[in-house]
C-alpha positions in Angstrom: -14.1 42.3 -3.5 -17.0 44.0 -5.2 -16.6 46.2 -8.1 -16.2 49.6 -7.8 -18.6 52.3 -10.1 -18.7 52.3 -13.9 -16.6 48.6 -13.7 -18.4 45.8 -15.6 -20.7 43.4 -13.6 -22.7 40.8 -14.1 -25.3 41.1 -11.5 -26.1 43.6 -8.3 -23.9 41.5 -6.3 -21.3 42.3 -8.1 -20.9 45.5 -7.5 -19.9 47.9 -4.0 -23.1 50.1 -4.8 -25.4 47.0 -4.8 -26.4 48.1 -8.5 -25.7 47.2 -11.8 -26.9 48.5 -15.0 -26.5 47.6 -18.8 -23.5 45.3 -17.1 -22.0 48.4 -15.5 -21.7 49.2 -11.7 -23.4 52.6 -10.9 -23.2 55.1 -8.6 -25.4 55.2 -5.4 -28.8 57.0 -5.8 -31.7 58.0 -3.9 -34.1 56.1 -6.3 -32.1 52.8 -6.9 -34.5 51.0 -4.3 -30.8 49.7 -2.9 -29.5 50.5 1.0 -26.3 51.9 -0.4 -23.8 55.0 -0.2 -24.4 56.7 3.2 -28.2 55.9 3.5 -29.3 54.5 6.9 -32.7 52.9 5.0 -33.6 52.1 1.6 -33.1 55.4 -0.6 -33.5 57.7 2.8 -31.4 59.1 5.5 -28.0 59.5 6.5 -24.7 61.3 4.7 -26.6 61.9 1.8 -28.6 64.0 -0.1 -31.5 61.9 -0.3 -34.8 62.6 1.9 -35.2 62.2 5.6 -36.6 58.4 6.3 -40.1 57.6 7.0 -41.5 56.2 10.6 -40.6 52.7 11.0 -37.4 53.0 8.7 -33.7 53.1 10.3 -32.1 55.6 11.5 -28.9 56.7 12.6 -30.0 60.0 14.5 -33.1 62.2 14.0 -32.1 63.8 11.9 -32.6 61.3 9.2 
């Protein structure tokens, strides 16, 4: 199982957010450049806070 947030971590693949940093798992953001948290695209869309998606990027509904 991946690592959950603030756990140690030796690469992105180590942790559930797809992000590691200073060897510590981090939280999901809308500027990691990582598909991760509720996003339906790269740093867009979805459950999150994050900005609606560009054309040509996924989509779970319009609203994204």
């Amino acid at each position: 199982a991946r690592c959950a947030d603030t756990k140690g971590c030796g690469g992105a693949g180590d942790c559930s957010s797809g992000v590691c940093t200073s060897g510590a798992c981090v939280a999901p953001a809308c500027n990691d450049g990582v598909k991760n948290g509720g996003e339906t695209d790269r740093d867009c869309g979805g459950s999150t806070t994050c900005a609606r998606c560009a054309d040509t990027k996924g989509c779970g509904g319009a609203a994204d």
